[in-house]
C-alpha positions as CSV (number, residue, x, y, z in Angstrom):
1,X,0.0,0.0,0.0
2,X,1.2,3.3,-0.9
3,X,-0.2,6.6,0.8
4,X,-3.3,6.1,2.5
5,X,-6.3,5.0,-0.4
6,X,-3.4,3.4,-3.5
7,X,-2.4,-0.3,-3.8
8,X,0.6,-1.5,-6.4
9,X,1.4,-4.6,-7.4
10,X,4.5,-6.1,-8.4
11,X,4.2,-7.8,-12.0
12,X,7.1,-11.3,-12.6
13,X,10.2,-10.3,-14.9
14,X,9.9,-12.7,-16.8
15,X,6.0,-12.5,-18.1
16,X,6.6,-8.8,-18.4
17,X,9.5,-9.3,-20.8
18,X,7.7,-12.0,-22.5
19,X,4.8,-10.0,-23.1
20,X,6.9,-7.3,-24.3
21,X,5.5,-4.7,-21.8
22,X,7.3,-1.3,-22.0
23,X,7.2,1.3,-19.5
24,X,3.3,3.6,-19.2
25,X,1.6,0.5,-21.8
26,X,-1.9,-0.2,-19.6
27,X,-2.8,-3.4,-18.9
28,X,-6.3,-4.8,-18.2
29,X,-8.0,-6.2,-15.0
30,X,-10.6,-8.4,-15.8
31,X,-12.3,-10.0,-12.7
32,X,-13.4,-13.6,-12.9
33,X,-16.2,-15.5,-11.7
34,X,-14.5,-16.8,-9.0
35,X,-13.2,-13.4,-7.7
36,X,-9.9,-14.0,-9.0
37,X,-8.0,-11.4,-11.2
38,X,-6.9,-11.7,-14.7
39,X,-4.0,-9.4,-16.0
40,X,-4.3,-9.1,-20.3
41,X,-1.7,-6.8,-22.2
42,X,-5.5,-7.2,-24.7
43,X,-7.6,-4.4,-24.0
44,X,-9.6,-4.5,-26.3
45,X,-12.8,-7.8,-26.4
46,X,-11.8,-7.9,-30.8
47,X,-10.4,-11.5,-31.6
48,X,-7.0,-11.0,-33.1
49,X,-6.9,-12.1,-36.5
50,X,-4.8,-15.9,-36.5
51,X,-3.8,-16.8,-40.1
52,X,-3.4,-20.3,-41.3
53,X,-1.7,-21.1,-44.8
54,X,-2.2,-24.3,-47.1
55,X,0.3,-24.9,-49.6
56,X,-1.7,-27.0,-52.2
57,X,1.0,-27.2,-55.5
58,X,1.0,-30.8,-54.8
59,X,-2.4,-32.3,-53.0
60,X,-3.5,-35.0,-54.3
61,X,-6.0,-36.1,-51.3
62,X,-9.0,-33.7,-51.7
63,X,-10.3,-35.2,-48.1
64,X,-7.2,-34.8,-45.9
65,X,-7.2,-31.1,-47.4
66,X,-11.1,-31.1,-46.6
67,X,-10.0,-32.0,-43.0
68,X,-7.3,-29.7,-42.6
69,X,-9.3,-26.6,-43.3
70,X,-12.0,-28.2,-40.5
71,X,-9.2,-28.2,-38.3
72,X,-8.1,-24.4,-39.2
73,X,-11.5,-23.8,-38.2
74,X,-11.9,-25.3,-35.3
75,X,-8.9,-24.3,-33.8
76,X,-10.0,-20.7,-34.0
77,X,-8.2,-19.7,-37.1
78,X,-9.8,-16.2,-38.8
79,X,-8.4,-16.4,-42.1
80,X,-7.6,-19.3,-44.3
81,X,-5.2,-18.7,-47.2
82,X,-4.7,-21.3,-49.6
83,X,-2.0,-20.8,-52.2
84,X,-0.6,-22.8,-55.7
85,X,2.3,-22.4,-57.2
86,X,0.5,-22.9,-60.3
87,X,-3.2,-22.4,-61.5
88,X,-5.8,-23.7,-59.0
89,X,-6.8,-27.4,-59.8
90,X,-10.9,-27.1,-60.3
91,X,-11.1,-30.0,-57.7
92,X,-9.0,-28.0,-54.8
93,X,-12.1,-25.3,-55.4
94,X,-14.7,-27.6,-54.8
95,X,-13.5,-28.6,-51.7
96,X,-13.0,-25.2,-50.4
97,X,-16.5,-24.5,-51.6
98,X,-17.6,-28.0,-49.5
99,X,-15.8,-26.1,-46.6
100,X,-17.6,-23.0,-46.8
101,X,-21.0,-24.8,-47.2
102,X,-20.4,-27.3,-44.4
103,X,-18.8,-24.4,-41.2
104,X,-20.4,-21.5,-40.3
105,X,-19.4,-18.4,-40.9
106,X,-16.5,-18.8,-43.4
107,X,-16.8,-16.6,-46.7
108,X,-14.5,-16.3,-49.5
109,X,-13.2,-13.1,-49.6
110,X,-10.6,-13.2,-52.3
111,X,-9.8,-15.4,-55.0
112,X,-7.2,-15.4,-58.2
113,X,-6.1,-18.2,-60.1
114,X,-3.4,-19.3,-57.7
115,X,-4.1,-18.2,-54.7
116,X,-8.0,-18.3,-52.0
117,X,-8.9,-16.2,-49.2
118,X,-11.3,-17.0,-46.0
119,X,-12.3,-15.2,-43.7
120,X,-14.4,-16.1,-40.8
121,X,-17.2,-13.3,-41.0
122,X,-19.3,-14.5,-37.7
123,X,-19.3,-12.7,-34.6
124,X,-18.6,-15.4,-31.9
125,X,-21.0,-13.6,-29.2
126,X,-23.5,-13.6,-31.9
127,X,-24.4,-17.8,-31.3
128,X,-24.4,-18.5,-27.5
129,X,-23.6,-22.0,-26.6
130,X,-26.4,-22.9,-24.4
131,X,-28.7,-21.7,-28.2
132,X,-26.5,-23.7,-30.6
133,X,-26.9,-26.9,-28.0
134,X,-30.6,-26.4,-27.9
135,X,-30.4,-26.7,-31.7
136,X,-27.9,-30.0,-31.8
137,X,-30.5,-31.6,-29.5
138,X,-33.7,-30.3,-31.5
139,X,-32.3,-31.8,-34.9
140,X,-31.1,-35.2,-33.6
141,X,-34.0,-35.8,-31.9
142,X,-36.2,-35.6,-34.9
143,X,-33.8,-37.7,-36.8
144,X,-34.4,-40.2,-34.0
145,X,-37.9,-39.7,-34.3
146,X,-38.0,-39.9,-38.2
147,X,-36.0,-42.2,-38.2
148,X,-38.3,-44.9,-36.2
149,X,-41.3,-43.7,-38.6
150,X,-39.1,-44.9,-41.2
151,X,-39.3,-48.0,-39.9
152,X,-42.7,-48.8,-39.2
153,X,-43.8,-47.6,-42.9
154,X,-40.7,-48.8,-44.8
155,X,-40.2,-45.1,-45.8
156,X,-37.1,-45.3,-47.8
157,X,-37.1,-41.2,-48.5
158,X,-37.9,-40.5,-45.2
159,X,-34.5,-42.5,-43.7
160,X,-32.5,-40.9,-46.4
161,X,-33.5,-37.9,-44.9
162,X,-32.2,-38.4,-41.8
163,X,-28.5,-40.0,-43.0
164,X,-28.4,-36.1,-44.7
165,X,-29.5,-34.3,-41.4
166,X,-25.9,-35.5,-39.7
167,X,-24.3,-32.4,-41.9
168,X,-26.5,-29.8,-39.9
169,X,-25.4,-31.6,-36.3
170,X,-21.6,-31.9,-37.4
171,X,-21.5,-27.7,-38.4
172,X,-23.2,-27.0,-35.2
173,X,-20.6,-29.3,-33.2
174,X,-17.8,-27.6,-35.0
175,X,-18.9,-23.6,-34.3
176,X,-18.8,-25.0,-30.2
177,X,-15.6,-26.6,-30.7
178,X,-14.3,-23.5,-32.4
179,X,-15.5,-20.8,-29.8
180,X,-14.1,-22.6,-27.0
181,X,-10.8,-23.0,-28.8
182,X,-11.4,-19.0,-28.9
183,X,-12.3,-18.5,-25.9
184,X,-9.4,-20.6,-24.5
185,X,-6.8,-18.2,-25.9
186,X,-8.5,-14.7,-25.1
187,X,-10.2,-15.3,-21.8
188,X,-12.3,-11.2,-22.3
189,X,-14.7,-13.0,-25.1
190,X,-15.8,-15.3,-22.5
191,X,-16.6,-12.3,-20.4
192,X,-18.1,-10.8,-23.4
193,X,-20.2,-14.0,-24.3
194,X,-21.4,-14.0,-20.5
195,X,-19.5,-17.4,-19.9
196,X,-16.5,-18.8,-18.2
197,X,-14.0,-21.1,-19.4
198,X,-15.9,-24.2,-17.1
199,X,-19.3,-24.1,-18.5
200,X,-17.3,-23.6,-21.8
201,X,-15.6,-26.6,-21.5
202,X,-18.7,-28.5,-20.5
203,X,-20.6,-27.2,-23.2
204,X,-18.0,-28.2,-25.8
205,X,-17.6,-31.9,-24.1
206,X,-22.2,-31.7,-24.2
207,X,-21.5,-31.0,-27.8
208,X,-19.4,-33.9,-28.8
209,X,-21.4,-36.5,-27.1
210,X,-24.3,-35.4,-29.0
211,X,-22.7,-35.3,-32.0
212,X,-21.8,-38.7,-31.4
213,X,-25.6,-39.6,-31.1
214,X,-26.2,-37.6,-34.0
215,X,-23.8,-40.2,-35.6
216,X,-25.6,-43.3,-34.4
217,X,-28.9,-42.2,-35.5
218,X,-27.6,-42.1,-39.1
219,X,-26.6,-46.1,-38.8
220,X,-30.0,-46.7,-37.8
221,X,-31.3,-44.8,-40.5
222,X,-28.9,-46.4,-43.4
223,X,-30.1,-50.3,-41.7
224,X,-33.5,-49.2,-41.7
225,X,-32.6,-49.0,-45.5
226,X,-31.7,-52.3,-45.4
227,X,-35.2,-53.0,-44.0
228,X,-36.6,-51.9,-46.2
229,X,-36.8,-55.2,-48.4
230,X,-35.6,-57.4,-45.5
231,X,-37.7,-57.1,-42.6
232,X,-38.1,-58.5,-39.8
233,X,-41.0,-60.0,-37.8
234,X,-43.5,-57.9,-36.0
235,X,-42.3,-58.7,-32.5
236,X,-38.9,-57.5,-33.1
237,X,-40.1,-54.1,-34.4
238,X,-42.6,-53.9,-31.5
239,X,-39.1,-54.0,-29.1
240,X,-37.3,-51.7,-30.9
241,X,-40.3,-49.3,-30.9
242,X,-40.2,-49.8,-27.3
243,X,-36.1,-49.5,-26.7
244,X,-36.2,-46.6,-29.3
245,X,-39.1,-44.7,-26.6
246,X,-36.9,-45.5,-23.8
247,X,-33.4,-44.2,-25.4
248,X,-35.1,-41.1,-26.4
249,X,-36.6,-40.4,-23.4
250,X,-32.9,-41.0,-21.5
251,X,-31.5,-38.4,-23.9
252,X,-34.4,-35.4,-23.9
253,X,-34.0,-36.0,-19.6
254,X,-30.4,-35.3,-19.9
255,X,-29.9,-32.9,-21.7
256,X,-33.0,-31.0,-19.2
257,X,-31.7,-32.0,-16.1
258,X,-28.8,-30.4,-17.9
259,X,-30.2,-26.9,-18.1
260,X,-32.8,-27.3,-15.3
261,X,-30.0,-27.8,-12.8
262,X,-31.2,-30.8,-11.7
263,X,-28.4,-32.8,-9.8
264,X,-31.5,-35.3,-9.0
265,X,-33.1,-35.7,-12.1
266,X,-29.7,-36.4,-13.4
267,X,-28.7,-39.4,-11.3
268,X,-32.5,-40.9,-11.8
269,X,-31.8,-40.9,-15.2
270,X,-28.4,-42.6,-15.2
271,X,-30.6,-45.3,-13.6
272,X,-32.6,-45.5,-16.6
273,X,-30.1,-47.2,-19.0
274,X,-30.0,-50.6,-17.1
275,X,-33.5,-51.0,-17.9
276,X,-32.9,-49.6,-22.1
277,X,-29.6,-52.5,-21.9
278,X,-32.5,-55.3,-20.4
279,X,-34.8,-54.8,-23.0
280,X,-31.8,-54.4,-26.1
281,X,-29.9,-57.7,-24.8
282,X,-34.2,-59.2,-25.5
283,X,-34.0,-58.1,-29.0
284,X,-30.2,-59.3,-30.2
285,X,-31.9,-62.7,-29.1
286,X,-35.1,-62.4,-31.1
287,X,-32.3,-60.8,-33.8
288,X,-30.4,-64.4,-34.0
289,X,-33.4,-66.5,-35.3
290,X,-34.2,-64.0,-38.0
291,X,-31.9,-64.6,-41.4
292,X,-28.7,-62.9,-43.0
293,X,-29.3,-59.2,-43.8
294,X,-32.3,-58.8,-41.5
295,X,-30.2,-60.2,-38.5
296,X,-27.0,-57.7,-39.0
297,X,-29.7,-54.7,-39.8
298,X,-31.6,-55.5,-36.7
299,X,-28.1,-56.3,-34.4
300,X,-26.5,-52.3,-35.9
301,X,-29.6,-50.7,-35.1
302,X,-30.2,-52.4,-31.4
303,X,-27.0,-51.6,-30.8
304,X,-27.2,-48.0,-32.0
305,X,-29.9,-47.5,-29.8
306,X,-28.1,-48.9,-26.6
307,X,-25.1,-46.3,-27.6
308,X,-27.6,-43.6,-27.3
309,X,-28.7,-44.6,-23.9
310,X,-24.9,-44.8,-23.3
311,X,-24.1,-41.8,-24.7
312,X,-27.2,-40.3,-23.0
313,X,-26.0,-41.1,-19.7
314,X,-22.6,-39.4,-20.1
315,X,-24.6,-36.3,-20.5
316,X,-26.3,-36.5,-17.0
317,X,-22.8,-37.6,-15.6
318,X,-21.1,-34.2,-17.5
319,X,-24.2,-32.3,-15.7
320,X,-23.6,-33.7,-12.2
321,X,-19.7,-33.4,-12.2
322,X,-20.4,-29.5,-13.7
323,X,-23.5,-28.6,-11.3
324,X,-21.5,-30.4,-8.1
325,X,-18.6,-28.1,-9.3
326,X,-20.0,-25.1,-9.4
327,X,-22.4,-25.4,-5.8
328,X,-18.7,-25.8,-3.9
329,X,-18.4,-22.2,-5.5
330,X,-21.6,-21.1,-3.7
């Protein structure tokens, strides 16, 4: 303390010098949710532009470049430049058209014949993650719902449908994924999106796992295919119905408990999935007297259904270890 109403204090050496701090630069206090204090050399909330390059003279694998660019993306990058020595192959465009159709936010700002520009034209606070999660869980649940209609009318179309859905789940998994790789390396956009890094973390790890149901909903859909002109007897379809119900209902409860706060809901609903694995171990039995295609179709899609409840669970598990974590705060 200095005087009678001033406080200092002393910054480390070596942060100061690694920051490149000179003499009268300011420096930001932001205060966290825990009361804690975070020094930036940032005083400003803007994202600093991050550039990632692609040298594509000599690509030859059109998907590992596809997968590349997802990664630029997800790892928070704000420009894309992708350059040829030569003239741009027409196939190297498609795929940086695919990119720009399948992520949010990513335009093509400037293009010659040997050289593309992206640039990332979405304001991060602009899609809060507790919205975009809303959404992932919206769209797979009605692809788990279509999907069992498909079934009981043989609607070929209709499961088809669903298999093409997955692109809308994947592009909203990648925009959580790539704001909390954001918000990881400038903590003020939390502050500005009205988040900390915890729930950020748990939302991104809620993301994934429904992704991954999003993913399991598309093999059921492309066996129901398979079903199509294969089926199987009445009985089994009447227990899938019924496992289908049960998995559902798992996942809508968990991801409410989720946002209801409900530390008790959660753990009643982990309970659930003993009963879901009961009734799915019934069917692979009833699966084994039924013949070659309709046995496999009928094993991928009990299975799928069980890795729902699984997968289901893991979100009432994220919700308990997040909502116990944040009552110690209290």
């Amino acid at each position: 303390m200095t005087g009678g109403s001033s406080y200092v204090i002393t910054l480390p050496k070596e942060w100061v010098k690694s920051s490149n701090i000179k003499k009268n630069d300011p420096l930001g206090l932001l205060i966290q949710s825990d009361g804690t204090l975070l020094i930036t050399t940032k005083m400003t909330q803007d994202q600093a532009e991050r550039v990632k390059e692609f040298n594509v003279s000599d690509v030859t694998n059109q998907t590992y470049l596809l997968r590349r660019l997802i990664g630029a993306y997800i790892s928070g990058y704000n420009c894309i430049k992708i350059k040829s020595s030569k003239r741009m192959p027409p196939d190297i465009r498609v795929i940086v058209r695919r990119f720009t159709q399948t992520t949010i936010g990513q335009e093509v700002v400037e293009e010659t014949d040997t050289s593309i520009i992206l640039k990332d034209l979405l304001n991060p606070t602009e899609m809060p993650f507790d919205k975009t999660i809303k959404r992932m869980h919206i769209i797979v649940k009605s692809m788990h719902e279509d999907a069992m209609h498909a079934l009981e009318n043989g609607d070929r179309k209709l499961a088809e449908d669903v298999v093409s859905r997955d692109n809308d789940v994947d592009r909203l998994h990648w925009l959580v994924a790539r704001q909390h790789n954001i918000i990881l390396r400038n903590v003020s956009l939390a502050e500005k999106m009205n988040v900390t890094t915890e729930i950020s973390s748990t939302f991104a790890l809620i993301s994934r796992i429904i992704e991954r149901i999003g993913d399991h909903e598309v093999r059921i859909a492309q066996n129901i295919l398979k079903l199509v002109d294969n089926k199987a007897n009445q009985e089994i379809f009447d227990h899938i119905h019924s496992a289908s119900d049960l998995a559902l209902d798992i996942f809508n409860k968990s991801v409410g408990s989720f946002y209801k706060k409900d530390i008790k809901a959660s753990n009643e609903n982990i309970e659930s999935v003993k009963r879901l694995e009961s009734i799915c171990e019934k069917i692979n039995t009833l699966a084994l007297q039924q013949k070659g295609v309709t046995a496999i179709s009928v094993g991928y899609i009990v299975e799928s259904i069980r890795r729902i409840g699984d997968y289901a669970e893991d979100i009432s598990e994220t919700a308990i270890n997040y909502l116990t974590g944040i009552e110690k705060l209290k």
